[in-house]
N, C-alpha and C positions, 0 to 999 in steps of 0.2 A: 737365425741367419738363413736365408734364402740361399737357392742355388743358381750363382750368376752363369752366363757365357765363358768367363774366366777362371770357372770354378772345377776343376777336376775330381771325379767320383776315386774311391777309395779303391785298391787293387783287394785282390782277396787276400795275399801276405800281411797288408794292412788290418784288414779285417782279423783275420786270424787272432794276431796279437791280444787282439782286446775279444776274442770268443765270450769269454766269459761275461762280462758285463752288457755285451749285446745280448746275449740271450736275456739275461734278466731284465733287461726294458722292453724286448718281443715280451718276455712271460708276463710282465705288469701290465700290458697293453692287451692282453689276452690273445695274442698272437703266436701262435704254435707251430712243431715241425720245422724250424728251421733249415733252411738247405743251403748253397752255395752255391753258383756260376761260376765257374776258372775265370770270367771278367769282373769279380769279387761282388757282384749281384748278390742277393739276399732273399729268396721268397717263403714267403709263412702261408699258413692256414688259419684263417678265422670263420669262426660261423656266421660273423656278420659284418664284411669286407667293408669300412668305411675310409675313405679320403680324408677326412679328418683327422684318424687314427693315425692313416699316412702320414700324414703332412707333419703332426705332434712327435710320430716316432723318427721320422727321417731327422729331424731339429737333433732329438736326444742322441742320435747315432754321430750323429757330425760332430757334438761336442765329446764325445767319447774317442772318438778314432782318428778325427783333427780333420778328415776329408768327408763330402756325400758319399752316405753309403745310397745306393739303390735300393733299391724296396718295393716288391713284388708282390701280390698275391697270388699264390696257386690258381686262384678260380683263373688265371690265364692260362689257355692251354699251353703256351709254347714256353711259357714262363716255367711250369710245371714238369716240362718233359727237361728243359736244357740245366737245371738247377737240381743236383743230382744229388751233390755232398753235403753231407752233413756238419751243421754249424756246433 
């Protein structure tokens, strides 16, 4: 499932909830360090940052958590500094 105009991202209480099982599809994905935004953002460290991987991993997060989760890579600076807590 896509993310429409109508479509609202997940809060981080949302997220929360299901901690667990989001880590374990970051960890299958080879997606590491998990962090958190207070606007329920999500950013990881990979060694080899792909859109693909995005795009696969955002799919799996939405059907876990019922909302888009966001999903970030560290290699963004601003992503990296605002996404603080640990998932």
């Amino acid at each position: 499932m896509g993310v429409g105009q109508a479509e609202r991202a997940a809060t981080a209480s949302e997220v929360r909830v299901h901690a667990e099982a989001v880590r374990d599809v970051l960890a299958d994905a080879g997606l590491r360090e998990p962090r958190m935004a207070d606007d329920g953002s999500v950013v990881v460290h990979s060694d080899a940052p792909s859109l693909l991987v995005l795009g696969r991993v955002t799919t799996q997060l939405h059907a876990i958590v019922g909302y888009h989760v966001r999903l970030f890579f560290d290699s963004t600076p601003a992503a990296a500094r605002w996404a603080t807590s640990p998932l």
